[in-house]
C-alpha positions as CSV (number, residue, x, y, z in Angstrom):
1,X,25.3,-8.1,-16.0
2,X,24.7,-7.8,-12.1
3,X,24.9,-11.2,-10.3
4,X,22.1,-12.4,-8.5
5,X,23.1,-15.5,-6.8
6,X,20.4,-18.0,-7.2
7,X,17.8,-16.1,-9.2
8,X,16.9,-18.0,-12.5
9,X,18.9,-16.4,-15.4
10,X,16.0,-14.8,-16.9
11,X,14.8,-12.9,-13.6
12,X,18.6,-11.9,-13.2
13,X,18.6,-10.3,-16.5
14,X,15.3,-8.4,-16.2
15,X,16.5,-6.7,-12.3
16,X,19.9,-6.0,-14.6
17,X,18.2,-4.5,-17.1
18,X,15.6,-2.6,-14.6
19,X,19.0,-1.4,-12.9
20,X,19.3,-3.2,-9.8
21,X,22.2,-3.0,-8.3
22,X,21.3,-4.6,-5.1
23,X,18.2,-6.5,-3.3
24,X,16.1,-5.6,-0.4
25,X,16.0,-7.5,2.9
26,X,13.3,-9.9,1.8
27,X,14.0,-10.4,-1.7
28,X,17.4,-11.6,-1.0
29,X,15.5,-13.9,1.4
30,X,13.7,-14.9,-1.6
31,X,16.3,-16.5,-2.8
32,X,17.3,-18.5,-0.8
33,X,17.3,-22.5,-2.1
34,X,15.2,-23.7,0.7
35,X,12.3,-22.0,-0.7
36,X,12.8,-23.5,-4.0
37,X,9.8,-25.2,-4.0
38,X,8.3,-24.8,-0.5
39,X,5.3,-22.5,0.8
40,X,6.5,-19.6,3.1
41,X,4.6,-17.0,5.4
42,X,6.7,-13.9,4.7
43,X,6.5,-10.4,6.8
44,X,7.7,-7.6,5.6
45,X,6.7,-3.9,5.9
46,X,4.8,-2.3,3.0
47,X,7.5,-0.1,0.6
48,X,10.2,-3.4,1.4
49,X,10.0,-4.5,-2.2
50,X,7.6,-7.6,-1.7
51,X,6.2,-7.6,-5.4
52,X,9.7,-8.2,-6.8
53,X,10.6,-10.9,-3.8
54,X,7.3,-12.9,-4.9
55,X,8.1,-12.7,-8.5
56,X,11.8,-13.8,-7.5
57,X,10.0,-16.6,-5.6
58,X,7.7,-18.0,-8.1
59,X,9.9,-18.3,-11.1
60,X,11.4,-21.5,-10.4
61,X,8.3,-23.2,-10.1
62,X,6.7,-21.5,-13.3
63,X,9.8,-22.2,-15.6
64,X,11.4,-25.5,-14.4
65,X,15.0,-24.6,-15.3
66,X,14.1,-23.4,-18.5
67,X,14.4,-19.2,-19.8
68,X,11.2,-19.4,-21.5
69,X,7.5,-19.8,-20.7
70,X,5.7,-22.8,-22.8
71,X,2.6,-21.6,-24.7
72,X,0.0,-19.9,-22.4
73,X,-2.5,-21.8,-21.9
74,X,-3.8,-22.2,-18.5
75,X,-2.5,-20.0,-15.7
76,X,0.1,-21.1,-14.0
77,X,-0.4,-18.4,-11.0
78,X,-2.3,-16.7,-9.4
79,X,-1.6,-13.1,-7.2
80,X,-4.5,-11.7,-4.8
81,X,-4.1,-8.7,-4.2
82,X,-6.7,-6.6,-1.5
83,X,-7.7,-3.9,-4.0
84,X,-7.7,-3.1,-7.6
85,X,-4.9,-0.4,-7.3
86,X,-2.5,-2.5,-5.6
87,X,-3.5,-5.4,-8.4
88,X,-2.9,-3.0,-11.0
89,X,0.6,-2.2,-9.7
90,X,1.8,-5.5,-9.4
91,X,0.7,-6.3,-12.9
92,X,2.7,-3.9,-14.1
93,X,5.6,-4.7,-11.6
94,X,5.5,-8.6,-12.8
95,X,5.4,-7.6,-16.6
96,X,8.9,-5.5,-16.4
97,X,10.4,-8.6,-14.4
98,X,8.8,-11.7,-16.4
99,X,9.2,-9.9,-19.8
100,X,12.5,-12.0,-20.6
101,X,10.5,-15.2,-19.8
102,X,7.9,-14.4,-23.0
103,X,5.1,-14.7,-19.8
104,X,1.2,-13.4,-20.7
105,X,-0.2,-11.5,-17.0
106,X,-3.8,-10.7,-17.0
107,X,-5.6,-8.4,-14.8
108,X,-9.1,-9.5,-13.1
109,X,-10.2,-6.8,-11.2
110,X,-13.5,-5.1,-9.5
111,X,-15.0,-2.3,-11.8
112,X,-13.2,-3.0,-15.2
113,X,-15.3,-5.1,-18.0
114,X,-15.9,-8.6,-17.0
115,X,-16.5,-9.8,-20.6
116,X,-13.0,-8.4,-21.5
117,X,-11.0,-9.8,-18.8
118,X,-13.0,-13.5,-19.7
119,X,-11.5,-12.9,-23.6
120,X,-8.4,-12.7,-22.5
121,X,-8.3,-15.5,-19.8
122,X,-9.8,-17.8,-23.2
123,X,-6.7,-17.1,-25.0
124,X,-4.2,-18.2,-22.7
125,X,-2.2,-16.7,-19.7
126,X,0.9,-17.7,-17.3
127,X,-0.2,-15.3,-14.4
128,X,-3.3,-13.6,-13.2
129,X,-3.5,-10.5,-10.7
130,X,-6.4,-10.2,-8.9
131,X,-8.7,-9.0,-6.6
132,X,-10.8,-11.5,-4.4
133,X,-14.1,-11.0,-5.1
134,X,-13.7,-10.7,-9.0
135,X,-11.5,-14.1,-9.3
136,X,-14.0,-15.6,-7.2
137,X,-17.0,-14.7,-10.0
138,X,-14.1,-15.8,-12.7
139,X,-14.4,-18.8,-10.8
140,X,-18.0,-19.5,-10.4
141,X,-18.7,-18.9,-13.8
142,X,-15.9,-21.1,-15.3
143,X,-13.6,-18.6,-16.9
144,X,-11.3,-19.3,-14.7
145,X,-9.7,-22.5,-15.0
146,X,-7.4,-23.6,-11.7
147,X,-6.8,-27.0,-12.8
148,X,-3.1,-26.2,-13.8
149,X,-2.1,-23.9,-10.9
150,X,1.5,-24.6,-9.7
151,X,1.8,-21.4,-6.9
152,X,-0.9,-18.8,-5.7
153,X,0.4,-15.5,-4.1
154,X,-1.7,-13.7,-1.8
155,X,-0.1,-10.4,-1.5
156,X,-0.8,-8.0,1.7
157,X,-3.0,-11.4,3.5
158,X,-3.6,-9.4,6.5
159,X,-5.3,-6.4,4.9
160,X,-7.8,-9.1,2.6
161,X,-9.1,-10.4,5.8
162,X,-9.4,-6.8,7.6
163,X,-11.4,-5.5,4.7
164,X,-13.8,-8.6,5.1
165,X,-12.3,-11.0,2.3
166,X,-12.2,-14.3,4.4
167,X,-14.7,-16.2,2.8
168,X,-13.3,-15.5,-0.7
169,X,-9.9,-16.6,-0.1
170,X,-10.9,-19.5,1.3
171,X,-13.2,-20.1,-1.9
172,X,-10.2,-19.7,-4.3
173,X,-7.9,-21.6,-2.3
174,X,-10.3,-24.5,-2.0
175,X,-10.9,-24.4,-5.7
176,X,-7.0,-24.8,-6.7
177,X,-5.1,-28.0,-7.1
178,X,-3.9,-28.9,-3.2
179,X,-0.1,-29.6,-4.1
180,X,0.4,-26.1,-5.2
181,X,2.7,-23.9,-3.6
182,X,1.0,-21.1,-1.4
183,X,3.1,-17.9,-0.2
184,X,1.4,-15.4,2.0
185,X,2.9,-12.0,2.1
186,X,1.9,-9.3,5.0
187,X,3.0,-6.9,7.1
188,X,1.8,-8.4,10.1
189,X,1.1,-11.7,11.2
190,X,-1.9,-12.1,13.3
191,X,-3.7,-14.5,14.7
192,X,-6.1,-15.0,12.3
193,X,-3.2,-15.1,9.4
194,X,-1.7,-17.6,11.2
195,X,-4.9,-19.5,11.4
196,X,-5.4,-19.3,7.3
197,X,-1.9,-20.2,6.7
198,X,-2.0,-23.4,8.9
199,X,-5.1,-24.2,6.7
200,X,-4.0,-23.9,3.4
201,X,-0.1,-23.7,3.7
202,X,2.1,-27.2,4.2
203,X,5.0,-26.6,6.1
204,X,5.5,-23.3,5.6
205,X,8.8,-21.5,5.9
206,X,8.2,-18.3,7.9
207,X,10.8,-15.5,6.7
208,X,10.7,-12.4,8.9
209,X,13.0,-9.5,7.3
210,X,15.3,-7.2,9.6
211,X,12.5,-4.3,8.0
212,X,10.0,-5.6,10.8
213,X,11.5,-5.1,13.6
214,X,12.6,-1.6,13.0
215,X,11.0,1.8,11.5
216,X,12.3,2.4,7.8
217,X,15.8,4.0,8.2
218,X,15.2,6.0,4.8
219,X,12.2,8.0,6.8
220,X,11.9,10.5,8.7
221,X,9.0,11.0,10.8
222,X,8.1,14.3,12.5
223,X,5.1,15.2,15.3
224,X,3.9,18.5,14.5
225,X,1.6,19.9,17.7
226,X,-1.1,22.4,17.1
227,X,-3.8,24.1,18.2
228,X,-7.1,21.9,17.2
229,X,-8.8,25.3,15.0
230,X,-5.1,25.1,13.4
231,X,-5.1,21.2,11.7
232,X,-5.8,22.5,8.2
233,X,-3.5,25.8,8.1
234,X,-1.0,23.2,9.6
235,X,-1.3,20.8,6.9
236,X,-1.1,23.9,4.1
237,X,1.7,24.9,5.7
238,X,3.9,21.5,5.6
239,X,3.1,21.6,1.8
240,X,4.2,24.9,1.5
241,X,7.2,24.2,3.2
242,X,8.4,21.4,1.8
243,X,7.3,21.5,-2.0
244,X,7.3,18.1,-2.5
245,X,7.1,16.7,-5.8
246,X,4.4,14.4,-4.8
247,X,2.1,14.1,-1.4
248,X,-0.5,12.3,-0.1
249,X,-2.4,13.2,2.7
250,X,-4.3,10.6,4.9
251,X,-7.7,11.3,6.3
252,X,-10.1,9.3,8.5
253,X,-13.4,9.5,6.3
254,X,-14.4,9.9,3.1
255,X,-16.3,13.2,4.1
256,X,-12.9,14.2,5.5
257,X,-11.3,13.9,1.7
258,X,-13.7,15.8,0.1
259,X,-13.4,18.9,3.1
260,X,-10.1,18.7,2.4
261,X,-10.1,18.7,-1.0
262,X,-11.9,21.9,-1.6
263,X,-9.8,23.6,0.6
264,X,-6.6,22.8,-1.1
265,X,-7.8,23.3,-4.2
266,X,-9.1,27.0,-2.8
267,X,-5.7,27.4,-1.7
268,X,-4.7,26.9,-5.6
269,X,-2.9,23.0,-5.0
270,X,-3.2,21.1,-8.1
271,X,-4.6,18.3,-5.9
272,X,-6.8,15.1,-6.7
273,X,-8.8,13.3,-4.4
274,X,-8.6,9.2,-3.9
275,X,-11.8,7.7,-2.0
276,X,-13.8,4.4,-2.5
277,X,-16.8,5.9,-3.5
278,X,-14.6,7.2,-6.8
279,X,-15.3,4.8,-9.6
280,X,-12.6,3.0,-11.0
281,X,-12.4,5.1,-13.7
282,X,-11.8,8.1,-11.8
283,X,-9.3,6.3,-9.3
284,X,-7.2,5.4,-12.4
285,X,-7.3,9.4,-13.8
286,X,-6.6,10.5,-10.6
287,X,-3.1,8.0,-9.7
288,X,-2.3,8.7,-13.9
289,X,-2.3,12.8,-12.6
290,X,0.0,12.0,-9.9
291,X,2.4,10.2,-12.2
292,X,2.4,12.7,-14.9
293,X,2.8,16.0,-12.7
294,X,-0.3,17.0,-13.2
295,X,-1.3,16.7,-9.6
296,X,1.3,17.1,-6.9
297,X,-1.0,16.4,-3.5
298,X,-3.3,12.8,-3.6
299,X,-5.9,13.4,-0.5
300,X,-7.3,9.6,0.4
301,X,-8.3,7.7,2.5
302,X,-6.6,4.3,4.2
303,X,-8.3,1.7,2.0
304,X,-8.0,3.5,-1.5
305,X,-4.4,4.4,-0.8
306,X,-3.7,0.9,0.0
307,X,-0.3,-0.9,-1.9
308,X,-0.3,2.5,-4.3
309,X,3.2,3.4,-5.6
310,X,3.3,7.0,-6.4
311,X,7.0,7.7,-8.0
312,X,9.2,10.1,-6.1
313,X,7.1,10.4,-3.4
314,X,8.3,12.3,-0.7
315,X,5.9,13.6,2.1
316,X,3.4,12.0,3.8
317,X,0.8,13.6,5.7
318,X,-1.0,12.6,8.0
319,X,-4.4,14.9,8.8
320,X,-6.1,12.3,10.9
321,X,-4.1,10.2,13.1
322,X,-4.6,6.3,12.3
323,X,-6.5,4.4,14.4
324,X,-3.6,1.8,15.0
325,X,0.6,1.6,15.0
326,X,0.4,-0.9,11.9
327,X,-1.9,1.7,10.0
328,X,0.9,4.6,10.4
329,X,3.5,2.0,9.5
330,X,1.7,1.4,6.1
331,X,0.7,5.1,5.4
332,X,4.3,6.5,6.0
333,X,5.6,3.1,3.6
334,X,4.3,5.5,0.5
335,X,7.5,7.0,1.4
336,X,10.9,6.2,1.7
337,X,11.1,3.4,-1.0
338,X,13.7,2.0,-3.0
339,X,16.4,3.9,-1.4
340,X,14.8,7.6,-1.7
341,X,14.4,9.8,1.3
342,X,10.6,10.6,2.5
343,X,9.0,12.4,5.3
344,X,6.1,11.5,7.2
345,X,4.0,14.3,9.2
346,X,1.4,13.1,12.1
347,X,-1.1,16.6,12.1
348,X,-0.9,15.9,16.4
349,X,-3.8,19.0,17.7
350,X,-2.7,19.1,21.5
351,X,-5.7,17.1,23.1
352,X,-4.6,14.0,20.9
353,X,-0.9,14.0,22.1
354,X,-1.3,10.9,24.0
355,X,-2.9,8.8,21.3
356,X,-0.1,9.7,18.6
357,X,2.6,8.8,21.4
358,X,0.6,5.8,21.9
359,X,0.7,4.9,18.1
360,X,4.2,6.0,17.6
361,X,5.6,3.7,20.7
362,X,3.3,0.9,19.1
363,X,5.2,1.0,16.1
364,X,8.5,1.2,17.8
365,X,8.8,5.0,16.0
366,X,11.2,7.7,17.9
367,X,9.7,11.1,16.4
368,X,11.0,14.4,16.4
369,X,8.3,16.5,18.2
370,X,8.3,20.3,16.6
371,X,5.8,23.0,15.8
372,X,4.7,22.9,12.3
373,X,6.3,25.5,10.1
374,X,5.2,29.1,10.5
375,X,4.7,31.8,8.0
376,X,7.9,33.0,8.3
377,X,9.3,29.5,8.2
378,X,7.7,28.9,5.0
379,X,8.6,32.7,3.3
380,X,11.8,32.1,4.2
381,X,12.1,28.6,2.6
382,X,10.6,30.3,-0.3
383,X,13.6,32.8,-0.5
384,X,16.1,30.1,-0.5
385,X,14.4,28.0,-3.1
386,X,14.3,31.1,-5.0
387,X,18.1,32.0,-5.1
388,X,18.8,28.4,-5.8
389,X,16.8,28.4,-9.2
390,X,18.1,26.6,-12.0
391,X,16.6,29.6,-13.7
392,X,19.8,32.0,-13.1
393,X,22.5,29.3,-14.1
394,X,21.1,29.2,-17.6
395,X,22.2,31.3,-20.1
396,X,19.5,33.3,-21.9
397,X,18.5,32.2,-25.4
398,X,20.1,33.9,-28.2
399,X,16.6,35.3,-29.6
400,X,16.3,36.8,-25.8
401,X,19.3,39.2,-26.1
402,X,17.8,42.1,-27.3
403,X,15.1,41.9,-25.2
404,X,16.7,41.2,-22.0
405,X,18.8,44.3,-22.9
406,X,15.6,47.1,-23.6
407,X,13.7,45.3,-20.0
408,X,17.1,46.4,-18.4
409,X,17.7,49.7,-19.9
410,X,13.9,50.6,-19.0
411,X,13.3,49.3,-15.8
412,X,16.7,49.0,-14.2
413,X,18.0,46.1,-12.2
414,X,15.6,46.8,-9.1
415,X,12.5,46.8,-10.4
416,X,13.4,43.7,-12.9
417,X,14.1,42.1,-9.4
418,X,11.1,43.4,-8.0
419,X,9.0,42.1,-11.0
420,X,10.8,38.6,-10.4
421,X,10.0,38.0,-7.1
422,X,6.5,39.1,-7.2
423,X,5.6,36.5,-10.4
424,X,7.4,34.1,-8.3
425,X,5.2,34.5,-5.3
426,X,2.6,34.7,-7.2
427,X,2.4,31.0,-8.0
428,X,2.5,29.7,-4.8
429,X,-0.3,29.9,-2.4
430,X,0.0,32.2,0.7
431,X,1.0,30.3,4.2
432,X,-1.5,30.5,6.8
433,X,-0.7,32.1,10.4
434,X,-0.7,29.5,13.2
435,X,-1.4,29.8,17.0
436,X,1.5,29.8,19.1
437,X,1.2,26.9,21.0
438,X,3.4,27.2,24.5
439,X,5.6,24.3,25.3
440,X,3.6,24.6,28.4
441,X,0.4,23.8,26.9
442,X,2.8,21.0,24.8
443,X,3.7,18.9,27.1
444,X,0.7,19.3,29.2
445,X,-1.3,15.9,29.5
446,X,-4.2,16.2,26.8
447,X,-7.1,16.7,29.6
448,X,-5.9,16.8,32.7
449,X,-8.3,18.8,35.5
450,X,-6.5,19.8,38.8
451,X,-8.5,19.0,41.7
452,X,-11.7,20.5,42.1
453,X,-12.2,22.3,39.3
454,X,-12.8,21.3,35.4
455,X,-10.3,23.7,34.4
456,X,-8.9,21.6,30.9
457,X,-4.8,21.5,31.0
458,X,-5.1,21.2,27.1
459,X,-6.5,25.2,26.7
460,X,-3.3,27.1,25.1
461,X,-3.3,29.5,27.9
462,X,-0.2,30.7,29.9
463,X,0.1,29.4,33.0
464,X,-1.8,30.4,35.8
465,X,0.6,31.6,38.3
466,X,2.0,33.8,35.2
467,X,-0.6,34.8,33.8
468,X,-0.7,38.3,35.8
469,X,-3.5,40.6,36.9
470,X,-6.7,39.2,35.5
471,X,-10.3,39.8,36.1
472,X,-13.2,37.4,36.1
473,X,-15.7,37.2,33.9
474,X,-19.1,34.4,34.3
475,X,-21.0,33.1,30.9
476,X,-24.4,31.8,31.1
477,X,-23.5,28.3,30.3
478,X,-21.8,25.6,31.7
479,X,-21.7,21.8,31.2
480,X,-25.4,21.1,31.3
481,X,-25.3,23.5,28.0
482,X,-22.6,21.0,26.4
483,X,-20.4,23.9,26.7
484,X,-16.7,22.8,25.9
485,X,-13.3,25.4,25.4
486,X,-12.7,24.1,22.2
487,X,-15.6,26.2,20.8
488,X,-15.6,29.0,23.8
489,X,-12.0,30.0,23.4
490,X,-12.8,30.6,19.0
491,X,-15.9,32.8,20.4
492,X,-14.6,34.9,23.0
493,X,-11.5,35.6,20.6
494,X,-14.2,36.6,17.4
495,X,-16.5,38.7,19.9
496,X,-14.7,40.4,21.7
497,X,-11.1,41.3,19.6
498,X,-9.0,38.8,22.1
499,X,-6.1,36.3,21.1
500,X,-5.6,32.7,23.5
501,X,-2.7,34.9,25.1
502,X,-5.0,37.0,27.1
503,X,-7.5,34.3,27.9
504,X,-6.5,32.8,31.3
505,X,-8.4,29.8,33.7
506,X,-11.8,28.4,32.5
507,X,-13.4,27.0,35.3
508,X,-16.7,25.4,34.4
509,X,-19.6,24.9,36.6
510,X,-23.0,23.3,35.7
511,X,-25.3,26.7,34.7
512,X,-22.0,28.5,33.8
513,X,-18.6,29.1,33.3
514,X,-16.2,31.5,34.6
515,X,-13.4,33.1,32.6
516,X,-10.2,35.0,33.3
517,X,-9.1,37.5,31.4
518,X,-6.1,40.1,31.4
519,X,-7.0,43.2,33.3
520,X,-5.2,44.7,30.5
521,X,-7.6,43.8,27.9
522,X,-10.8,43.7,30.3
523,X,-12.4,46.9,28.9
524,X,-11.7,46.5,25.9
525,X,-13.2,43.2,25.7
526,X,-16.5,44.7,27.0
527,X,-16.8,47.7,24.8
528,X,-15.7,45.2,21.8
529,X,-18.9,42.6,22.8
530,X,-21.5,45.7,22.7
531,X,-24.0,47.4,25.6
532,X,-26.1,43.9,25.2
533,X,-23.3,42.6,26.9
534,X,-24.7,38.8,25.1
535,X,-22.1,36.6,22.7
536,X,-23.2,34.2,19.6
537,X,-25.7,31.1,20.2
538,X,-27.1,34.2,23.2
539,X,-24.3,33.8,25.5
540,X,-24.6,36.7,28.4
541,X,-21.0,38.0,29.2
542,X,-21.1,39.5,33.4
543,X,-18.1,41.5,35.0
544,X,-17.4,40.0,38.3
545,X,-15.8,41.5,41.3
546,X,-12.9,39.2,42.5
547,X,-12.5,36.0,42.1
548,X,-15.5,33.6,42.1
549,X,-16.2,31.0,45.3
550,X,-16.6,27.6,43.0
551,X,-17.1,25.9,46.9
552,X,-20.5,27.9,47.3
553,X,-23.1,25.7,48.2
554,X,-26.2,25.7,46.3
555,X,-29.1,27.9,47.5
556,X,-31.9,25.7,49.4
557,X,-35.2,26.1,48.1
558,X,-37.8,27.8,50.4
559,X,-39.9,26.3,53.5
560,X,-41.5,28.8,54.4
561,X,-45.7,28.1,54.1
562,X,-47.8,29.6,51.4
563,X,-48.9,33.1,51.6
564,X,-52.3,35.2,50.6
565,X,-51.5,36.7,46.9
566,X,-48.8,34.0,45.9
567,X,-48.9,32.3,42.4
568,X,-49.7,28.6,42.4
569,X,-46.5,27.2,41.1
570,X,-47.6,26.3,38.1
571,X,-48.6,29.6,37.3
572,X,-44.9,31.0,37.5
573,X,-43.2,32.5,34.4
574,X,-41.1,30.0,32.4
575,X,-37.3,30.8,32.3
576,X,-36.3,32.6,28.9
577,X,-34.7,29.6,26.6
578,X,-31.6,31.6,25.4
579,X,-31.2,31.7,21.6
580,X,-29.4,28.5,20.8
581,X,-28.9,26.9,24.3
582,X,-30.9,25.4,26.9
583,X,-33.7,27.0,29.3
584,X,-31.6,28.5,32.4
585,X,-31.8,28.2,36.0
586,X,-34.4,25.4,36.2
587,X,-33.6,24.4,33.0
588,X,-37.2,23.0,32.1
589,X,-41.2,24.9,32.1
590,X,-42.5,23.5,35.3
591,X,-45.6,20.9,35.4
592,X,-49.1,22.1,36.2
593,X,-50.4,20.8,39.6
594,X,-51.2,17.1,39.7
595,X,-48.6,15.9,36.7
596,X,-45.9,15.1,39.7
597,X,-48.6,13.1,40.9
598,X,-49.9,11.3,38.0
599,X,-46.0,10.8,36.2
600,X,-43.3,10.6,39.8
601,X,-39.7,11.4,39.1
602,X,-37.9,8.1,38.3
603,X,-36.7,6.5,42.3
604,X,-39.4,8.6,43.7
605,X,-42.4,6.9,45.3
606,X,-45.6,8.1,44.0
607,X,-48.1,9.7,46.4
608,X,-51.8,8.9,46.2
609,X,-53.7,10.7,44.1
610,X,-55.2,14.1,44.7
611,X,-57.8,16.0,43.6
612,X,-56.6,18.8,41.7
613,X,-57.5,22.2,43.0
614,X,-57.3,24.8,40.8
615,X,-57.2,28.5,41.9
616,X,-60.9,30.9,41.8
């Protein structure tokens, strides 16, 4: 049997049995004798092995130098865990490790049957796993007796009290017996976890692993940039690419999962969806899928993916960045665990640069900054996983023999090899083809103007002083319009047959915008938009003759006194409100005479009050 110094004999032979060879960081903290019987504040990043280290922890206290557990009775401890997946997990984790010790675990967890779980805490146990807000109901109602409690465990602290789980912890914690032992586990240690432990904890040891201050070694984190219109192709294309036995995929919102859900499974990726407005039933079918190969890509968001264990996990993806450096440290910890290699892909669209660097720097994280893999990237990989198929190393079964021979003597070798590759291809979904995005436009800051002008740096355009002969072309919108490149660039490209490569400068003014395109492709771009010479949402397209003066003063209205035969004002025809956009040049129908006076512009003194005349 493998030695664990200072682990109780029984723990020692259930890590043996599991086939530990060695500890993590923190659990071989965990064993230290000074924690014997003290409380500690550990921090440790997620995928470091902290369910086994607090089992390690707890077992002196829970078997008093003896190999077996007494009767169950009353529980001896008590785990709080932030959501019912992660409870789950370390139920299961605890009952592999304890088994030697004869210990009974129950689970008491939001959205499984109450009365159940209040059975089994009548009959006896030695540990329960929880979730906050159903041990506090055990609690309240008296099935859940705390007057025997030797430790309580509360297992990624620093999540509980970001998802709003304060005033539960504190109920449980006041409710057990104050000379228990109390271990707080988290990834970080804030302010406010540092406030609860100097509450409830007595002396606590703090133990900070070597795993905090530095990125998991066993991961490999990669930036992919892309064009914004490109996120989703991008993220089929990392799949692709890599094959991974088992993904996830982080979004933002919940809206987000199901987009991306339907897309993938378009795509034909045997994917299942994890979001908290999933019932608990259909979280647990959907983590068994994963497990069992049913389902190779989990799309979810940050709270239902919290403290999951997926086996052989070995990309994660991550379609929207996270809002903070400890939220990408806990997304990429899905990977990389227990010694196994993993990848984690930040989805980076080019006007978002600066935030991912941000994040990444946060979380002390040196990326490798690449394009995400092309077509061709992924065809090729395709090719090679191909030739390296188990499939040709195995010898044909003896019932085959015959057959293989007529397929040969009919077909030939060629078209048998033909017929291979195409089946092959056939069960993978297409890769999508990507934008070329210039290492110009890369390391370009996300939206940076020059001087002057509100030409965007982040457009993937070639440069201006290469971008060649070009001719000018002015849209009938402009900010005032909300008009942005991001949806300009997609609509000049769909309109009038054009690719980002022939799109030069956008320099946008109030009432419009001016565009530069290649004199090459000028014509063509106006035959391609039609004789109306007008885009979607009624966008007018006008040729312009040299380059426009973006320092030309406004024209100044009119002096000049009234004449015989003029239109009152307010009898002047309305601008024409373009389909989709706002009403141009004035930009609103003008007041009849006498509104001005009656309602003044806003800083405007009001005049007196007029009669109004109104014309014969």
């Amino acid at each position: 049997m493998t030695d664990f110094p200072g682990a109780v004999p029984a723990i020692a032979k259930a890590l043996a049995k599991r086939g530990y060879d060695t500890l993590t960081p923190v659990q071989t903290a965990m064993l230290d004798p000074a924690l014997a019987d003290a409380d500690a504040l550990v921090s440790a990043q997620t995928g470091s092995g902290k369910t086994v280290a607090f089992g390690i922890a707890i077992a002196p206290t829970l078997l008093q130098g003896r190999d077996q557990l007494e009767r169950a009775n009353k529980p001896l401890a008590l785990v709080i865990a932030p959501t019912r997946e992660l409870a789950l997990q370390v139920k299961r984790e605890l009952e592999w490790l304890y088994e030697p010790t004869g210990a009974v675990i129950a689970s008491c967890v939001g959205g499984m049957d109450i009365r159940a779980e209040r059975r089994v805490l009548e009959r006896g146990v030695h540990i329960v796993v929880g979730t906050p807000g159903r041990l506090s109901d055990h609690i309240r109602r008296n099935a859940l007796d705390m007057s025997q409690l030797k430790v309580a465990v509360l297992d990624e602290a620093d999540e509980m009290l970001d998802l709003g789980f304060r005033e539960d912890l504190e109920f449980i914690l006041d409710s057990a017996p104050k000379e228990r032992r109390t271990l707080m586990f988290s990834a970080t240690v804030p302010s406010a976890i540092a406030k609860l432990a100097k509450s409830y904890q007595r002396n606590a040891v703090r133990v900070a692993t070597q795993a905090e201050e530095k990125q998991h070694l066993d991961i490999e984190y990669r930036a992919l940039s892309v064009a914004p219109s490109d996120r989703e192709n991008a993220i089929i294309n990392v799949l692709r690419y890599y094959e991974a036995p088992n993904a996830i995929v982080f979004c933002s919102t919940r809206a987000a999962v199901n987009h991306l859900t339907a897309r993938l499974s378009n795509r034909n990726f045997s994917v299942v969806a994890l979001s908290g407005e999933l019932t608990q039933n259909e979280r647990t079918h959907a983590l068994q899928a994963m497990r069992d190969g049913r389902a190779r890509v989990c799309i979810a968001t940050d709270v239902a993916a919290r403290g999951i264990d997926l086996p052989g996990l070995e990309l994660v993806i991550h379609a929207d960045l996270p809002t903070n450096s400890d939220t990408l440290l806990h997304r990429s910890g899905r990977t990389g665990r227990a010694g196994r290699k993993g990848i984690s892909a930040l989805i980076v669209p080019l006007n978002a640069r600066r935030k991912a660097e941000r994040l990444l720097g946060g979380a002390g994280i040196n990326a490798t900054w690449v394009r995400p893999p092309s077509a061709e990237d992924v065809i090729v990989r395709d090719d090679e996983r191909l030739l390296a198929d188990p499939v040709f190393s195995e010898a044909p079964p003896e019932e085959a023999q015959e057959l293989v021979q007529r397929l040969v003597s009919t077909h030939g070798a060629d078209r048998l090899a033909a017929a291979f590759i195409s089946l092959y291809r056939s069960k993978h979904t297409p890769p999508e083809d990507l934008f070329e995005v210039s290492a110009q436009a890369e390391s370009r800051k996300p939206r940076e103007r020059s001087e002057g002008s509100n030409e965007f740096a982040d457009t993937p355009r070639t440069p201006r002083g290469e971008f060649g002969p070009a001719v000018w072309f002015s849209l009938s919108v402009g900010r005032k319009q909300n008009a942005e490149p991001r949806w300009l660039i997609p609509m000049l490209c769909r309109n009038g047959n054009l690719t980002k490569r022939e799109i030069g400068a956008i320099k946008m003014q109030p009432d419009q915008t001016f565009v530069e395109i290649s004199a090459d492709h000028a014509d063509a771009f106006m035959d391609a938009i039609g004789k109306d010479k007008v885009l979607e949402r009624g966008v007018r397209v006008t040729r312009l003759e040299g380059t426009p003066d973006l320092n030309a003063a406004p024209r100044a209205p009119s002096n000049r006194p009234p004449r015989d035969g003029d239109k009152p004002e307010w009898k002047s025809k309305a601008p024409r409100k373009p389909e989709g956009g706002d009403y141009a040049g004035a930009g609103a129908k003008p007041k009849r005479p006498g509104d001005a006076d009656r309602y003044p512009a806003k800083g405007k003194p009001a005049g007196p009050k007029k009669k109004n005349t109104w014309p014969d």
